[in-house]
C-alpha positions as CSV (number, residue, x, y, z in Angstrom):
1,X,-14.1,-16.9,-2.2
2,X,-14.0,-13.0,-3.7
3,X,-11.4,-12.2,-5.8
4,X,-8.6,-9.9,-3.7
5,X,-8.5,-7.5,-7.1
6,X,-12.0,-7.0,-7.7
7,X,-12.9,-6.3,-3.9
8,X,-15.5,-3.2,-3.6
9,X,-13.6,-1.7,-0.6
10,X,-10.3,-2.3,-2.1
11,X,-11.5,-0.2,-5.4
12,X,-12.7,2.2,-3.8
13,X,-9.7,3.3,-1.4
14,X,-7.8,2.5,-4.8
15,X,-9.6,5.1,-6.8
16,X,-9.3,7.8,-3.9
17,X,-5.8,6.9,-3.7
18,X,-5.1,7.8,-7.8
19,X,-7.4,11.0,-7.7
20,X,-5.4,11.9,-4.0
21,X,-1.9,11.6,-5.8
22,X,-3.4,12.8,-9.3
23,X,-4.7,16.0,-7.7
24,X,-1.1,16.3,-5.3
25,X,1.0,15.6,-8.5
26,X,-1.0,18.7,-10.1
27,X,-1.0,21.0,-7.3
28,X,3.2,20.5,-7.2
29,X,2.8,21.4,-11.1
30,X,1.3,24.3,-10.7
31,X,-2.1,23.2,-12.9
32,X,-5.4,24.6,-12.0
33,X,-7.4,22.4,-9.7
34,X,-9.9,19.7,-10.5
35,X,-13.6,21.1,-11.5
36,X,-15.5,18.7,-8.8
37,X,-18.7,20.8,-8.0
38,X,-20.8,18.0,-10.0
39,X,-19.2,15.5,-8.1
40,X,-18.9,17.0,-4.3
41,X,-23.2,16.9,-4.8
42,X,-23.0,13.2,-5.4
43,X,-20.9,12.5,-3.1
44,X,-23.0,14.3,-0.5
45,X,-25.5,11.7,-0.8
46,X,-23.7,9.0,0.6
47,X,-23.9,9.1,4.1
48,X,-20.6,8.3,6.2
49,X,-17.5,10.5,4.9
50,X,-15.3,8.4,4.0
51,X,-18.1,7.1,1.3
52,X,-18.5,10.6,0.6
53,X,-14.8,10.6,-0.5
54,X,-15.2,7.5,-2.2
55,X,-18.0,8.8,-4.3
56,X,-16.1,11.9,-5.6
57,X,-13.1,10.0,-6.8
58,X,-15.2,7.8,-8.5
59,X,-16.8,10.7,-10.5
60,X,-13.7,12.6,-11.2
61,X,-11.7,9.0,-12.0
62,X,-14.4,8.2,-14.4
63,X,-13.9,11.8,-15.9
64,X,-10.3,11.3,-16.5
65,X,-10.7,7.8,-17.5
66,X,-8.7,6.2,-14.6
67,X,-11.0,3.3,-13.8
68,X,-9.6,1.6,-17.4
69,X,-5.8,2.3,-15.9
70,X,-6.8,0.4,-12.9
71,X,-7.8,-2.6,-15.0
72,X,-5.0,-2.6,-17.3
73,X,-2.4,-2.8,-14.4
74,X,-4.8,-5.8,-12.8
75,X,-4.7,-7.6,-16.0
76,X,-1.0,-6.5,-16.6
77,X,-0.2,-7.9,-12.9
78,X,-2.3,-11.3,-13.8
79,X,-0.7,-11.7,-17.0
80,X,2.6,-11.4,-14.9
81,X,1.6,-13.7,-12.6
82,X,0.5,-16.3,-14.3
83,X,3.4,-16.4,-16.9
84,X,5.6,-16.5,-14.1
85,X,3.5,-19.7,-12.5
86,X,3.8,-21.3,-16.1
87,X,7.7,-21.0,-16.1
88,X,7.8,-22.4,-12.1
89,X,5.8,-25.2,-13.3
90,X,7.9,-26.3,-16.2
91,X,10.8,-25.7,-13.8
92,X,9.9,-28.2,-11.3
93,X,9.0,-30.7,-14.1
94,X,12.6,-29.9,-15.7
95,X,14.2,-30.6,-12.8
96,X,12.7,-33.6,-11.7
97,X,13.6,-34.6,-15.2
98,X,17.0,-34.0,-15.3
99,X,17.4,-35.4,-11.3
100,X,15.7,-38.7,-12.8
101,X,17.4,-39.0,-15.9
102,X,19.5,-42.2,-14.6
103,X,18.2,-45.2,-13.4
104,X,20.3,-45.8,-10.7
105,X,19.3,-42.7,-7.9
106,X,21.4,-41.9,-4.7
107,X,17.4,-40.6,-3.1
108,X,19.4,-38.7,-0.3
109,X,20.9,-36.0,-2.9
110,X,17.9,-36.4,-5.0
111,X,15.8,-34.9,-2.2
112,X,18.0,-32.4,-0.8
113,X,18.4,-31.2,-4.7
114,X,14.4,-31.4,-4.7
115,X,13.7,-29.6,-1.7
116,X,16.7,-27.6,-1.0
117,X,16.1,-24.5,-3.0
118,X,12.1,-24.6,-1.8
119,X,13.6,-24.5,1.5
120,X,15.8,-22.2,1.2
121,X,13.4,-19.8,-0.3
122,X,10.7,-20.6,2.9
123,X,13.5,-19.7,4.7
124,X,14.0,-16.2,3.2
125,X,10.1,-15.5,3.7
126,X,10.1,-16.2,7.2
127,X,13.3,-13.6,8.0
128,X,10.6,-11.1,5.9
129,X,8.1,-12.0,7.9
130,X,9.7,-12.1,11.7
131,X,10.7,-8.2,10.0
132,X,7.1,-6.9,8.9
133,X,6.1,-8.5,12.8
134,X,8.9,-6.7,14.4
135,X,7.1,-3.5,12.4
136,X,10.8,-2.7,10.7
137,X,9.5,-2.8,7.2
138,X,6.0,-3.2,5.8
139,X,6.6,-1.1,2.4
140,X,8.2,-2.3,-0.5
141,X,8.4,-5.8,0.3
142,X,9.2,-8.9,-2.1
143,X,9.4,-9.0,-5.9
144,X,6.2,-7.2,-6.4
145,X,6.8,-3.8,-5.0
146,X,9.7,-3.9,-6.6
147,X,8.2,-4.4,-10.2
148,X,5.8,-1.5,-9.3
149,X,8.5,0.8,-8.4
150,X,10.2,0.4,-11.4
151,X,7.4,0.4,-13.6
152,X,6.6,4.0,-11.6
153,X,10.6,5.3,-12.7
154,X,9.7,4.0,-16.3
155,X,6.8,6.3,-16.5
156,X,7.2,8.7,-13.9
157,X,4.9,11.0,-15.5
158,X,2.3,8.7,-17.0
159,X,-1.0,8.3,-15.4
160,X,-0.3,4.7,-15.5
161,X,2.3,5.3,-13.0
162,X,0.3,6.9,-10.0
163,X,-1.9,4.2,-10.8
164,X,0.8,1.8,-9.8
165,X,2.2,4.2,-7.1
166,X,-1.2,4.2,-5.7
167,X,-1.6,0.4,-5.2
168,X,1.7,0.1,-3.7
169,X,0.6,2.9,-1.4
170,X,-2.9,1.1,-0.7
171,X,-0.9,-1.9,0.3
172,X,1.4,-0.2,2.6
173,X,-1.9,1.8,4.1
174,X,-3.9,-1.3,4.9
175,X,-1.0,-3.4,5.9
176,X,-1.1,-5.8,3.6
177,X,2.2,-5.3,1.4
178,X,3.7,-8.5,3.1
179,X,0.2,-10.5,2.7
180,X,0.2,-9.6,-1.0
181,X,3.7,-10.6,-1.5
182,X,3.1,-14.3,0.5
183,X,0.3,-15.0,-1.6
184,X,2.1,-14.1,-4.9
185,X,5.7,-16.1,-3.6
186,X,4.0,-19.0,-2.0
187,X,1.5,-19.5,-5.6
188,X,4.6,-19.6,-7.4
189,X,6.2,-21.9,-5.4
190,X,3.3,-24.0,-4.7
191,X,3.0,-24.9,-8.9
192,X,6.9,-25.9,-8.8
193,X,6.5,-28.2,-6.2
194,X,3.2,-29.5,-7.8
195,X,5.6,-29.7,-11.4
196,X,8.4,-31.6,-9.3
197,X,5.5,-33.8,-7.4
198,X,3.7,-34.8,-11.1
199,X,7.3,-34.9,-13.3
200,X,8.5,-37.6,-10.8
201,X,5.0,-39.6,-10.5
202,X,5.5,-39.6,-14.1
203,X,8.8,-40.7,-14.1
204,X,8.1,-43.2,-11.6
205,X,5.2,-45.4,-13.1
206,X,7.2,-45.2,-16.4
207,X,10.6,-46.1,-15.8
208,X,12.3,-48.9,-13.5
209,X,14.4,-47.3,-10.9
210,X,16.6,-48.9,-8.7
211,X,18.0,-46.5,-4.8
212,X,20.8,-46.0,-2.8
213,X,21.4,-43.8,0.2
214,X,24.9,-42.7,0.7
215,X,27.5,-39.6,1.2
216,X,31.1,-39.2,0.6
217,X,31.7,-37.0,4.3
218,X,28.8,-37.2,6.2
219,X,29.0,-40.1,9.2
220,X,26.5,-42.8,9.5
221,X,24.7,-41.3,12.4
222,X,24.3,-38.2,10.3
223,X,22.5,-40.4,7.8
224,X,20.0,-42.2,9.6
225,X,19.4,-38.8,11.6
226,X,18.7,-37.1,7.9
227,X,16.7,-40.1,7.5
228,X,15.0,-40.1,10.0
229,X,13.5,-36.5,9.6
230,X,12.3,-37.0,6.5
231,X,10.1,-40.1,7.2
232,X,9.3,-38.2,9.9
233,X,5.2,-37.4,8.5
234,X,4.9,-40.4,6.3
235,X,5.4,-42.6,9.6
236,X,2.7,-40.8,10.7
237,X,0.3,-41.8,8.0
238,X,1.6,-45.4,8.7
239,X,4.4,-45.6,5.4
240,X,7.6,-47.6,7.0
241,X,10.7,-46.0,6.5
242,X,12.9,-47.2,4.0
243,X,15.9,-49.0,5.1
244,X,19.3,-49.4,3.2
245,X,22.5,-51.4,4.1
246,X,26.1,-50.5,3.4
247,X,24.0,-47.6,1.1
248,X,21.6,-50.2,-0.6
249,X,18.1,-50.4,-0.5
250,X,16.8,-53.1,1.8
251,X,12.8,-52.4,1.3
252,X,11.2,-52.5,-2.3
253,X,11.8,-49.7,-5.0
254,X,7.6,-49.7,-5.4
255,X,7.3,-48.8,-1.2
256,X,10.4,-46.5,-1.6
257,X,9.0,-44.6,-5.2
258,X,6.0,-44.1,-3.0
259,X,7.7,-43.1,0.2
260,X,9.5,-40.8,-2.1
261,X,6.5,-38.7,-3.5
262,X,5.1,-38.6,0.1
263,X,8.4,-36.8,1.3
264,X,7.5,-34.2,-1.8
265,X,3.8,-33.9,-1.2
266,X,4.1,-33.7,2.5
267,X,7.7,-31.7,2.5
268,X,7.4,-29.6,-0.9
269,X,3.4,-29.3,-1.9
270,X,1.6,-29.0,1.8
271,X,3.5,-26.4,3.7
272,X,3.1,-24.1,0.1
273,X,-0.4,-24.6,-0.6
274,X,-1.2,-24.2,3.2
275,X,0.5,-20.7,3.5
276,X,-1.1,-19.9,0.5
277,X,-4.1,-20.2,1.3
278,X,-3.6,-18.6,4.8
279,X,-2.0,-15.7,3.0
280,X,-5.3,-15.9,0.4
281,X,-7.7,-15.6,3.5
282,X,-5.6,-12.8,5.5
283,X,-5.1,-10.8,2.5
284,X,-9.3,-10.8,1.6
285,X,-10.1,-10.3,5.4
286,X,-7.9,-6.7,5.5
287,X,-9.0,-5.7,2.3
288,X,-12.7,-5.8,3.4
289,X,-11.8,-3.8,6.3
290,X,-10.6,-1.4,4.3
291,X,-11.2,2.3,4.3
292,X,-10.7,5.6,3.4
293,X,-8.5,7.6,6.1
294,X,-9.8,11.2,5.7
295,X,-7.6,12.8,7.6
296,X,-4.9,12.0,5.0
297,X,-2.9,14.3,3.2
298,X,-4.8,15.9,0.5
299,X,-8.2,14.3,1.9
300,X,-8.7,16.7,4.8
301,X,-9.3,19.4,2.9
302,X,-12.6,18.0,1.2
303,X,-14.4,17.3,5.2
304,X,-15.8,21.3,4.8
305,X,-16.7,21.1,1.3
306,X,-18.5,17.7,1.8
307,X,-20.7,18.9,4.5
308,X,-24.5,18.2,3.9
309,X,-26.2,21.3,3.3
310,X,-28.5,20.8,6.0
311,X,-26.1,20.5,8.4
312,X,-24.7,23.9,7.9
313,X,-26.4,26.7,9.7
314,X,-26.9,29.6,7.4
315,X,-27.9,32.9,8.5
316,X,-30.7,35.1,6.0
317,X,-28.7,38.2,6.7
318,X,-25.1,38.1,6.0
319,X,-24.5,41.4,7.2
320,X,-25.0,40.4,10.4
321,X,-23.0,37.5,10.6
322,X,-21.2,37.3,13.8
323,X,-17.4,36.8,13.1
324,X,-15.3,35.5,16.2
325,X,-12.7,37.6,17.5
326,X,-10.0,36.0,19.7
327,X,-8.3,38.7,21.8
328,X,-5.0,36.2,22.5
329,X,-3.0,34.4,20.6
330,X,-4.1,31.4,18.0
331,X,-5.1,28.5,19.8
332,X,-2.8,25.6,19.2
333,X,-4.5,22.6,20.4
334,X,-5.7,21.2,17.1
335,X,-3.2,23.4,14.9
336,X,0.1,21.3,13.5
337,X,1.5,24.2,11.6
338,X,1.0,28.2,11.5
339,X,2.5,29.8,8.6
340,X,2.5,33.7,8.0
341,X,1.1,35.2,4.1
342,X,3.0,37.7,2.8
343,X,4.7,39.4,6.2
344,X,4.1,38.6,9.8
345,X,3.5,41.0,12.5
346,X,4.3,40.2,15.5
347,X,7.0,37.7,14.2
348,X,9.1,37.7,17.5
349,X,6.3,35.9,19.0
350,X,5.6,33.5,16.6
351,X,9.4,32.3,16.5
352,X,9.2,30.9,19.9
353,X,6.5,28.5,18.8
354,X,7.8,25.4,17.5
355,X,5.0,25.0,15.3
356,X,5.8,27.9,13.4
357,X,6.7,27.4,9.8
358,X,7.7,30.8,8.6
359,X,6.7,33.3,6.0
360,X,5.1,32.6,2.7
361,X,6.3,35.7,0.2
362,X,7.1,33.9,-2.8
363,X,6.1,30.7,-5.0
364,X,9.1,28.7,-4.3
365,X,8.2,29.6,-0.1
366,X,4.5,28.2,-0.7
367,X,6.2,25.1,-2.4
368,X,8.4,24.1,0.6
369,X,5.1,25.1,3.0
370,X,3.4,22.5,0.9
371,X,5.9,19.8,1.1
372,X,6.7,20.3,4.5
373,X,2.6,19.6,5.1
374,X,2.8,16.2,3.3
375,X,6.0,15.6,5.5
376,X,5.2,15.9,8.2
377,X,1.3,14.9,7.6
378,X,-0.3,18.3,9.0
379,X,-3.2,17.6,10.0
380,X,-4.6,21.1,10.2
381,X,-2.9,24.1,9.9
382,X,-3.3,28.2,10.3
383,X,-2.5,30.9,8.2
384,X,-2.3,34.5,10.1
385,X,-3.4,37.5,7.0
386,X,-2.5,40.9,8.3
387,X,-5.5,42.9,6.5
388,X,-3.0,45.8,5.9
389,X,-2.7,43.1,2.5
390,X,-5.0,43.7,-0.4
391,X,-6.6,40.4,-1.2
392,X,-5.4,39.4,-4.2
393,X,-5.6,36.5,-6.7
394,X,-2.5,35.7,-5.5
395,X,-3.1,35.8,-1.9
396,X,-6.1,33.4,-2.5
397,X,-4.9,30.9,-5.1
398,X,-2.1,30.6,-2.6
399,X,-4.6,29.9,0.5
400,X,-6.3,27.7,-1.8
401,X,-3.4,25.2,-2.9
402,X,-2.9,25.3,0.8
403,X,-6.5,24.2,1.2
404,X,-6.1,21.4,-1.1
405,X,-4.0,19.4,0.5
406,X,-5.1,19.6,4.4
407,X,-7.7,21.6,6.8
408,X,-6.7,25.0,7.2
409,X,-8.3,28.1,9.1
410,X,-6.9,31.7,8.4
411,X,-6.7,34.3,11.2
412,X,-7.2,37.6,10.3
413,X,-5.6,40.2,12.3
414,X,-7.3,43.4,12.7
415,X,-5.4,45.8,14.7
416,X,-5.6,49.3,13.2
417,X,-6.7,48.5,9.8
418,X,-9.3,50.5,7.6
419,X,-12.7,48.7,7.6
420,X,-13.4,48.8,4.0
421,X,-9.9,46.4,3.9
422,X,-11.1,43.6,6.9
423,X,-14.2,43.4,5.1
424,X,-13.1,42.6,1.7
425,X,-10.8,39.6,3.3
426,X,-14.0,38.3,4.9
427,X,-15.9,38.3,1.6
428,X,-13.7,36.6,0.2
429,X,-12.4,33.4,2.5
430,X,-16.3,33.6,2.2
431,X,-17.0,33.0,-1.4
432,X,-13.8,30.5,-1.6
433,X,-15.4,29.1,1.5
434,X,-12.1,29.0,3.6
435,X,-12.8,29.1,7.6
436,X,-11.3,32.0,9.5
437,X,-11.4,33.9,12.6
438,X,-10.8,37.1,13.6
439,X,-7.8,38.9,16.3
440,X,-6.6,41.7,17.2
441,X,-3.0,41.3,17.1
442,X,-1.3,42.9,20.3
């Protein structure tokens, strides 16, 4: 079976993921954005869009050297992993050890001290689980997430860290924090129950023990009912239950030693390296489903720039390019936000709409426009220009940040304004190929 870590489809959302958040973190930072002309014409050769996104992070995450970062933190998290399995292993060995270190054995404590804490632990899974199915919590899940999270605070501004960041995020976006975390806890536990089962077989064909079943509190009934559950699935497979009198073992210590590493195997070792391998197989089939949502935050953006060339109609004589003019307001039926540049006109109007986000005069106004996108997960969004404004580098890099992160049209209202003005706004949405339509604004 595949390896979950080394999945195609899994490094692929992955990548996109880390360039999403790299190019997100940089936009809130002010930097300039990500040269990715070279590879927006690779990507345009792949043939469904979310491939097409797939393609460009790979190309920019090989420029900036993420695809190394990504197999660190897999190595880091197998190194992890398996040091941890190493110390669960000689855990269940020690304590088998130290359970057996007498000869004489009371085999009721000894199993509740062998099983108990296994239990106890299965227990604690299933709550998580009857949560993530109830659809209260499928994010930052078990000891893992945790481990990334802090490794994120550690190096909050490393590239290592949206690395990290981004996996947990994967996780979360495929549904599969809580299968990751099941196959990581029931691994764990599946080599302390195998050290407990092979420390006591150990023990057993080595040293001469003799058994007794008996409790201080605990009434007879209670007993044989205790009993009685665990010889429960070794009666099925035809092993006789062991019986005792006034606490002493009636049947032989060789049938009870092996009725004893039954109750382990079938009690302690089965049920973990079942759910493990169940977790295994769930976890591999969502990650091969996986895929690249383009309508996500900082992905949207890219659907106009990754548009084959020959499926975009160009007309040999710009001048007479037909440019739409609404004469009513801004259509709202695919627009999650409108914003305002500079000043609005008509801003009475636009208040009654509760899709209306304000005014953006300032850089600290575009900021909050930008968070408030990733928020609320705009979709789309619509920036009104009054062309009384001078198109500016300002004006653009501003439109363009915006266009980063989501799909964005501009409306351009025309009442009353000089030609030479309107004209120089269409050039240049144009040239920094930015949709827009025309209004005149009553």
């Amino acid at each position: 079976m595949q390896q979950f870590e080394a999945m195609p489809s899994l490094r692929s959302v992955l990548t996109t993921e880390v360039i999403r958040l790299h190019e997100l973190r940089a936009n809130e930072r002010g930097e300039a954005a990500l040269q990715d002309e070279d590879a927006i014409a690779q990507a345009q050769q792949q043939p469904q869009v979310y491939q097409q996104i797939d393609e460009r992070a790979r190309v920019l995450a090989q420029r900036l050297g993420y695809p190394l970062l990504i197999e660190r933190m897999f190595a880091a998290l197998r190194g992890f992993t398996l040091l941890l399995m190493l110390v669960m292993f000689l855990a269940g060995i020690g304590l088998a050890s130290r359970l057996l270190a007498n000869t004489s054995v009371n085999l009721f404590s000894l199993i509740i001290l062998m099983l108990g804490l296994n239990w106890l632990m299965l227990l604690f899974w299933l709550i998580a689980g009857l949560r993530h199915l109830r659809g209260r919590s499928n994010q930052g899940i078990g000891v893992g997430s945790w481990l990334f999270q802090v490794g994120t605070w550690l190096k909050r501004d490393k590239p290592i860290a949206v690395v990290s960041e981004s996996f947990v995020h994967v996780l979360g976006y495929g549904r599969m924090s809580f299968l990751f975390f099941s196959r990581f806890t029931h691994g764990v536990w599946l080599l302390f129950t195998l050290g407990l089962f092979i420390s006591t077989y150990v023990l057993l064909i080595s040293r001469g023990y003799s058994f007794h079943w008996e409790t201080t509190i605990l009434s007879a009934d209670v007993q044989q009912l205790m009993l009685a559950i665990f010889a429960y699935l070794p009666e099925k497979l035809g092993f006789a239950t062991p019986e005792f009198s006034d606490g002493e073992a009636i049947t032989g210590r060789q049938a009870i030693g092996i009725w004893l590493l039954l109750v382990i195997a079938l009690y302690g070792v089965l049920p973990r390296l079942l759910l493990w391998f169940a977790s295994r197989w769930l976890l591999i089939k969502r990650a091969r489903a996986l895929r690249t949502d383009p309508q996500r935050v900082g992905l949207s953006h890219l659907l106009q720039r990754l548009r084959r060339n020959e499926e975009m109609v160009v007309d040999p004589a710009p001048d007479h390019i037909a440019h739409p003019i609404a004469d009513g307001n801004v259509p709202q039926s695919n627009v999650d936000l409108i914003a305002s540049l500079d000043h609005a006109r008509a801003a009475d109007k636009l208040q009654q709409r509760s899709n209306y986000w304000g005014v953006i005069d300032s850089h600290e106004s575009k900021q909050g426009f930008l968070k408030h996108i990733e928020a609320i997960s705009a979709k789309h969004v619509c920036v009104r220009i009054d062309t009384a404004l001078t198109p500016d580098r300002g004006s653009v890099r501003t439109l363009t940040d915006i266009a980063k992160v989501t799909a964005m049209h501009v409306t351009l209202l025309l009442q009353d304004r000089s030609p030479e003005r309107i004209q120089a706004w269409r050039d240049t949405l144009e040239e920094s190929n930015i949709p827009f339509e025309e209004m005149n604004d009553e």
